[in-house]
C-alpha positions in Angstrom: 102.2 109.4 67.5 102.1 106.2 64.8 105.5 105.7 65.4 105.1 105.0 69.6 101.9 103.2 68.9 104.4 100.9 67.1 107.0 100.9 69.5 104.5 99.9 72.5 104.7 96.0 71.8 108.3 95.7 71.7 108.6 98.1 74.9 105.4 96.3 76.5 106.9 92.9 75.4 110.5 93.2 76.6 109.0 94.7 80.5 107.0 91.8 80.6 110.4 89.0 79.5 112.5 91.1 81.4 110.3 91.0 84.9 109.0 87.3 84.1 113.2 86.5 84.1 113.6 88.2 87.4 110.7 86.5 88.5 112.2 83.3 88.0 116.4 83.8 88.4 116.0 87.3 90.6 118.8 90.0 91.2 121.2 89.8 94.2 125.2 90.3 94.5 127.7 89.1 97.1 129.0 91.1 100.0 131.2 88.9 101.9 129.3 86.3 103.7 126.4 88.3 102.8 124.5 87.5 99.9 122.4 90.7 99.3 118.8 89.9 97.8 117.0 92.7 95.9 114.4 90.7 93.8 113.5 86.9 94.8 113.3 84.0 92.5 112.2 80.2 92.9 115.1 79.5 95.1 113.3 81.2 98.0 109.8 79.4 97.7 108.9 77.9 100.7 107.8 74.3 99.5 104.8 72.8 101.8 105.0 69.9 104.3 103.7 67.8 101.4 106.6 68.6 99.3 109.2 68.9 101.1 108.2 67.7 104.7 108.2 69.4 107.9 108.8 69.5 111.4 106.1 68.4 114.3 106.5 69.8 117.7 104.7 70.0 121.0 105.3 73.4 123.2 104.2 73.4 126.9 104.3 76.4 129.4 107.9 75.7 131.6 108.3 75.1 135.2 104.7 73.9 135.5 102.9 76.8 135.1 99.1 76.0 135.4 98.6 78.2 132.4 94.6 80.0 132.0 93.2 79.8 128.6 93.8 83.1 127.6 97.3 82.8 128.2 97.3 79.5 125.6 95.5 81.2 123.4 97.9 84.2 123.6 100.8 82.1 122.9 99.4 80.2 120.3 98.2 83.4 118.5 102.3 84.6 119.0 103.3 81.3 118.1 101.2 81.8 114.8 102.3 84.8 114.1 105.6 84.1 114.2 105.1 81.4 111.6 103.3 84.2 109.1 105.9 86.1 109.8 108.4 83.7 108.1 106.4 83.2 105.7 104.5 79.8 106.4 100.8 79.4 106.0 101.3 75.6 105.3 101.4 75.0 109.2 98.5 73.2 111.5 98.4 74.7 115.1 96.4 73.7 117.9 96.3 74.7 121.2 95.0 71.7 123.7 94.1 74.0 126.7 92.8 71.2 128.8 96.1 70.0 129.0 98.3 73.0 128.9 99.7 72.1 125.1 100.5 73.7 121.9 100.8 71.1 118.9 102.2 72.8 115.9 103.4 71.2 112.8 105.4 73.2 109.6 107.4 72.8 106.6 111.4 72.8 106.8 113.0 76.2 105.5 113.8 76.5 102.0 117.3 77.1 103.0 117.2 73.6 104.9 120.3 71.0 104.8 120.8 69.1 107.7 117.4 69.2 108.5 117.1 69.3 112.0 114.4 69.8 113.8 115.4 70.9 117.2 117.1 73.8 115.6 114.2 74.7 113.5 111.6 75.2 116.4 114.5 76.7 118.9 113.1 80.3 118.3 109.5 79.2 117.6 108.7 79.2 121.5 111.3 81.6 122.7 110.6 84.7 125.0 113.2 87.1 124.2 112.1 90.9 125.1 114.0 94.0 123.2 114.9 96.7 126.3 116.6 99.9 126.0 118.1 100.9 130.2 119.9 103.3 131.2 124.3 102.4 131.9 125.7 99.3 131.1 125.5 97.8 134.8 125.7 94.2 135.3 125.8 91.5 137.4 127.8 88.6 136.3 129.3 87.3 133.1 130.3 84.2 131.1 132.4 83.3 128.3 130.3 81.6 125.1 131.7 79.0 122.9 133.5 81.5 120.8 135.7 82.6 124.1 133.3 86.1 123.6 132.3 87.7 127.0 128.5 87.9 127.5 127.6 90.4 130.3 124.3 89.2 131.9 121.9 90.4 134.5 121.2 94.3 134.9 121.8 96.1 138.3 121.4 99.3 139.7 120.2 102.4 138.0 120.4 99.6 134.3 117.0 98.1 136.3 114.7 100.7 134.9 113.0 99.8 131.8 113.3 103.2 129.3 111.9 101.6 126.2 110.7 98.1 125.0 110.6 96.0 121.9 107.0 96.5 121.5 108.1 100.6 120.3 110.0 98.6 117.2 108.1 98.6 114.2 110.6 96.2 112.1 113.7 94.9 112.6 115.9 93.9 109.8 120.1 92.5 109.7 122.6 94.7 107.4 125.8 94.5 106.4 127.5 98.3 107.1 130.4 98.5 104.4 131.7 101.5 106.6 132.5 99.0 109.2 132.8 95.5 107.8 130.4 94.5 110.6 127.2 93.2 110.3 124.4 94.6 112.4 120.7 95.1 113.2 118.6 97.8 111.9 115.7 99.2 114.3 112.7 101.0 113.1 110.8 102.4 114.9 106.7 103.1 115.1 105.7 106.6 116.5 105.6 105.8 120.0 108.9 104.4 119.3 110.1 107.4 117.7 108.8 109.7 120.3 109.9 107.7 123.4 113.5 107.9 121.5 113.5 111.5 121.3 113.5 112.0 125.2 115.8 109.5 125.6 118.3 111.5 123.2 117.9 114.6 125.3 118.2 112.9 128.5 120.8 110.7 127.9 123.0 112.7 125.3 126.6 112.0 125.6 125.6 108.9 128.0 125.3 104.9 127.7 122.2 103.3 126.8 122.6 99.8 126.8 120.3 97.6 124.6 119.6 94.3 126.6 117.9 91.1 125.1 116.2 89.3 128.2 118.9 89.3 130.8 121.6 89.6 128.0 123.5 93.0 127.1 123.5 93.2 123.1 125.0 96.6 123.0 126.4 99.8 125.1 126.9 102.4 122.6 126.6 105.7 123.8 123.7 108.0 123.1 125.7 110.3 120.5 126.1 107.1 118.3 122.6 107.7 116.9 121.7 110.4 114.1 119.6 113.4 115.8 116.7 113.1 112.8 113.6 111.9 113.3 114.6 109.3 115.5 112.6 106.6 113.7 115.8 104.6 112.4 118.9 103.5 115.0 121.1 100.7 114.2 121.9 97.6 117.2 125.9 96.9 116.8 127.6 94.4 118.9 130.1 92.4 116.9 127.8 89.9 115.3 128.1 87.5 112.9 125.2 87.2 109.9 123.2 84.5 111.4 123.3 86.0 114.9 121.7 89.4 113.4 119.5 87.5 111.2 118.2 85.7 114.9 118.3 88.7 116.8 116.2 90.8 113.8 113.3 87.4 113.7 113.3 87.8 117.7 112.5 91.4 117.9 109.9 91.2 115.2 108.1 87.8 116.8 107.2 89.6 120.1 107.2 87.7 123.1 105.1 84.9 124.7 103.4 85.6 127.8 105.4 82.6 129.8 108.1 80.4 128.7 107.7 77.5 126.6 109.6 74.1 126.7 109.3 71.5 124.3 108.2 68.3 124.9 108.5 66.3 122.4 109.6 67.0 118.4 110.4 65.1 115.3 110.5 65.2 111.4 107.5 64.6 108.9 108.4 62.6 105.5 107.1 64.5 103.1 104.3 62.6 101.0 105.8 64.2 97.1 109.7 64.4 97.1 111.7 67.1 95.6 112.3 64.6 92.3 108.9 64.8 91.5 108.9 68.5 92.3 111.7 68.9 89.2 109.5 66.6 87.3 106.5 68.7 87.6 109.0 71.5 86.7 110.1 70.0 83.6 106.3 68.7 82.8 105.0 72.3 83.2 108.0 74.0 80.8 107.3 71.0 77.7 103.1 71.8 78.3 104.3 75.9 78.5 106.0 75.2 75.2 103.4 73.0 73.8 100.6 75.2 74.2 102.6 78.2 73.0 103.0 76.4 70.0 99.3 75.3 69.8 98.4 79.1 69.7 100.7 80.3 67.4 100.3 77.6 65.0 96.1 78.3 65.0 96.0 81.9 65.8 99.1 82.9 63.9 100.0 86.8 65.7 97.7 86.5 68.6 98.8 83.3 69.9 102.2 84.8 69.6 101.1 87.7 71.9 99.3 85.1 73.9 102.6 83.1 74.4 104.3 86.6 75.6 101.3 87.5 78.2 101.1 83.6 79.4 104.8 83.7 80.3 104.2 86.8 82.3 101.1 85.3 84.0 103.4 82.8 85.2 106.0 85.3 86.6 103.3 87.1 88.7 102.6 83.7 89.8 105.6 83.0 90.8 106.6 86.5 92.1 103.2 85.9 94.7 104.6 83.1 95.9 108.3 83.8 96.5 108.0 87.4 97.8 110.5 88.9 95.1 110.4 92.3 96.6 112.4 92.2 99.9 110.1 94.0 102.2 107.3 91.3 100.9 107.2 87.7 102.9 106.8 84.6 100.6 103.9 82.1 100.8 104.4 78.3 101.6 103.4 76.7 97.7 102.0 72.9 98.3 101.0 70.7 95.9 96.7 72.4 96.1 98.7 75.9 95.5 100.5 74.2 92.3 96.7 73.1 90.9 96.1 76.8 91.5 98.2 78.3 89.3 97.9 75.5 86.9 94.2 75.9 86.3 94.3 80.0 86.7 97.0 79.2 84.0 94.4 77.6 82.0 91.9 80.0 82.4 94.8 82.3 80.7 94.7 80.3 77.4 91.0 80.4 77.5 91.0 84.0 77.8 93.5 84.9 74.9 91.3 81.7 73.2 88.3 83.9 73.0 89.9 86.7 71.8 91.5 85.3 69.1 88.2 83.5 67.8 86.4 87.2 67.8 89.1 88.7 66.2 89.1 86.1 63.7 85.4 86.0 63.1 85.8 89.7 62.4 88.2 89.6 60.0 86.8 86.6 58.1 84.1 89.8 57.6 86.0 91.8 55.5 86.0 94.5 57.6 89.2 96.9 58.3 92.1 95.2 60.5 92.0 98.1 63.2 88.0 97.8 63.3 87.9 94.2 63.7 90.9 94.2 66.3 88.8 96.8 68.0 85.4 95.0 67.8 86.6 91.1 68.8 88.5 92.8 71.8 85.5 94.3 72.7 83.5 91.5 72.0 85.3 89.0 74.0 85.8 91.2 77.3 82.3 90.5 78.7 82.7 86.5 78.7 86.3 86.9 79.8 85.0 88.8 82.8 82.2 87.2 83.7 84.6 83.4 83.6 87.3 84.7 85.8 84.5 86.9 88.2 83.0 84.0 89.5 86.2 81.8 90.3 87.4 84.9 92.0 84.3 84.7 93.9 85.0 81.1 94.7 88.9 81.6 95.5 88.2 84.7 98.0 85.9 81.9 99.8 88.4 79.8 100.2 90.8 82.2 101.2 88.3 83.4 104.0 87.4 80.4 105.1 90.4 78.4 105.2 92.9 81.3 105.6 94.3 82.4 108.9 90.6 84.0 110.0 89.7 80.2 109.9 86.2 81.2 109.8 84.8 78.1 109.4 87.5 76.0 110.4 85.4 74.6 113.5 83.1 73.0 111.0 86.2 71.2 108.2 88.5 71.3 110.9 92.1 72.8 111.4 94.1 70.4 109.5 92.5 71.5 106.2 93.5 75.5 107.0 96.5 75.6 105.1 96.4 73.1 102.3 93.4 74.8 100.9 94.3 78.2 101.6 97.0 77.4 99.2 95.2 76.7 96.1 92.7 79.5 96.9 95.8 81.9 96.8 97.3 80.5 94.0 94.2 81.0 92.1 92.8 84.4 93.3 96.9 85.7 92.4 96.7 83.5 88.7 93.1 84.7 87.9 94.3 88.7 88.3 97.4 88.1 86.2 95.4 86.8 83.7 93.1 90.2 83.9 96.3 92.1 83.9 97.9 89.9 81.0 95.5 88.2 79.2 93.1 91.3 79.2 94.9 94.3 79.4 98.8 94.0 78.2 97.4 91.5 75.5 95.3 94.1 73.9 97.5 97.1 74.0 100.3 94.8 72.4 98.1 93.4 69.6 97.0 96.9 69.0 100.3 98.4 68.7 101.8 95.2 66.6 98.8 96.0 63.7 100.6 99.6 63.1 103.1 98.0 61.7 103.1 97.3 58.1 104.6 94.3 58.2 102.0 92.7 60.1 98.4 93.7 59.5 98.3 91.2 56.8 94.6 89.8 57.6 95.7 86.3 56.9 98.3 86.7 60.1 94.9 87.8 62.3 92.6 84.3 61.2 91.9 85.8 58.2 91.7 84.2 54.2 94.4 85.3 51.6 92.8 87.8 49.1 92.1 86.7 45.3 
């Protein structure tokens, strides 16, 4: 039992390197054209409209609909969706129902080279609708671009409607290594599942086509899919990785309840720059380094352990913001969501501050190391808590009422929504790192690093060297 309580730090220590390193550099291979992500890093941060600028659009309802304000407010809650959906919450939308518009402004992809904006709010107001019908009858066809043929207009018994895109619960592009193709994988919710089911008995051994608006996607037959719990089926057609990647953000957007043209768009100059961004990179590494110095240099073994739970601090940050696991959407990080994390990260030194100082005092005592590791830790939790408590209080505030709720927006107005929802994030995610680092893995390492003999020399804890 002494020895694991010794080996807790270094195991403790290396999970917390090891995921702060992933955090920042993440885990992914290469699978032809694919890249395959398992864990995010920075590189797929969405930086805000202030950093990185953005694109400003305005939608209105095509073929001069007279549009009721239900309907506006229906596509602009789609329209917002769609956005949260991507990950953005550094967007303004408004919808001007007086005069039948949509205004909606957002920051450029982190992926984003060529930057334009026509392409970028292409799928924002589309109206494509996911239907599964009976045959594979058509009407007409053209050739695309690519010389491919696109078949186009159901007829005939293909009319009826046997299940919709509403009965898909996510949609997500794969790569199949069985096939070398890349396709769409459909998951569906219960309805979904059960509506499935009868189609399998009904249609075994027959076509299904899978249409997208007036567009046939696929015509497998029905003895393509696996007989399980009909919850997962997978769309093929022959498409290239950005066409699944498209036809997967489609089927999970919904659709709008009219079309949508746009009438005017352009780009937004961003008001930072991505040299400063690396500059405010390189700033926060030297003041990282600096301060881990600082603590080691005054508190000797627990500003060491400090250092180790302030880098993973920064990792959960960072994994908040860039989404790391897959399934998980990112966050848009502007320049209020960097003061976020900057001053949760100062409320991390404060916290291993205190506890050093009571650990110190207690040693300075005379008492036994283990009793006066025990009794500043103990000492130091209240007025840790009750710091951090209330600027979670004031960061769940901000989060409420200048999330996507907007509670109070009518009264600061929708153009503060997203910029301060940033830094209320930021800090809310920095403040319970710092309760899971700072409070929690700091303690059980500093605990486990005084059972070994090397270190529970008092002078290493604050302490003065014995006569």
């Amino acid at each position: 039992m002494k020895r694991m309580k010794k080996l807790w730090f270094f195991i403790v220590a290396i999970l917390v390197l090891a995921f702060s390193y992933t955090a920042v550099f993440g885990v992914s291979r290469e699978n032809g054209d694919l890249t395959i992500t398992y864990l995010k890093n920075v590189n797929d941060i969405r930086w805000g409209i202030d950093i990185q600028g953005g694109v400003e659009a305005t939608f209105r309802p095509a073929k001069d609909i007279d549009a009721t304000d239900d309907e506006m407010k229906s596509a602009k809650a789609i329209i917002e969706t769609r956005l949260v959906k991507e990950g953005i919450t550094d967007y303004e939308l408004y919808a001007d129902t007086t005069n039948d518009k949509i205004i909606v402004r957002f920051p450029w992809s982190k992926d984003e080279e060529d930057f334009d904006a026509e392409t970028a709010i292409k799928d924002l107001g589309s109206t494509a609708e996911l239907t599964f019908r009976p045959g594979s009858s058509y009407d007409r066809y053209e050739m695309s671009e690519d010389g491919d043929i696109i078949y186009l207009d159901p007829i005939g018994e293909t009319e009826e409607i046997l299940m919709n895109g509403s009965m898909v619960k996510n949609a997500q592009p794969l790569y199949d290594n069985t096939t070398g193709e890349y396709i769409v994988s459909l998951e569906f919710n219960d309805e979904g599942a059960e509506k499935f089911a009868e189609i399998y008995e009904k249609y075994l051994g027959k076509t299904v086509s899978i249409w997208m608006d007036n567009q046939m996607l696929s015509s497998p037959t029905i003895n393509t899919f696996e007989k399980l719990e009909f919850t997962n089926v997978s769309i093929t057609g022959k498409f290239t990785a950005e066409e699944a990647t498209s036809l997967a953000t489609k089927i999970n957007a919904g659709s709008l309840p009219f079309d949508l043209e746009v009438e005017s768009f352009g780009s937004i100059s961003p008001t930072l720059g991505s040299s400063s961004l690396y500059a405010m990179a390189i700033a926060l590494i030297i003041a990282v380094g600096l301060i881990c110095i600082f603590m080691i240099v005054i508190y000797k073994l627990p500003g060491f352990v400090a250092c180790i739970t302030l880098i993973g601090q920064l990792g959960i940050c960072v994994v908040a913001v860039s989404g790391y696991f897959t399934i998980f959407n990112g966050f848009t990080m502007t320049l209020p969501g960097i003061a976020g994390v900057i001053l949760s990260m100062g409320m991390g030194v404060d916290a291993n501050v205190i506890m050093a100082e009571r650990i110190k005092e207690e040693v300075r005592t005379g008492k036994t190391l283990d009793g006066c590791i025990k009794s500043g830790s103990k000492s130091s939790m209240s007025a840790i808590v009750d710091g951090n408590i209330t600027a979670v209080i004031v960061a769940v505030i901000l989060m409420m009422v200048f999330g996507p709720a907007n509670i109070l927006s009518f009264i600061f107005g929708p153009s503060t929504t997203g910029i301060i929802y940033s830094f209320g994030y930021t800090l809310f995610v920095g403040i319970i790192a710092n309760f899971i680092m700072g409070v929690f893995v700091a303690r059980i390492m500093l605990k486990s690093i005084s059972n070994i003999k090397l270190f529970r020399n008092p002078r290493l804890y604050g302490g003065v060297k014995k006569k």
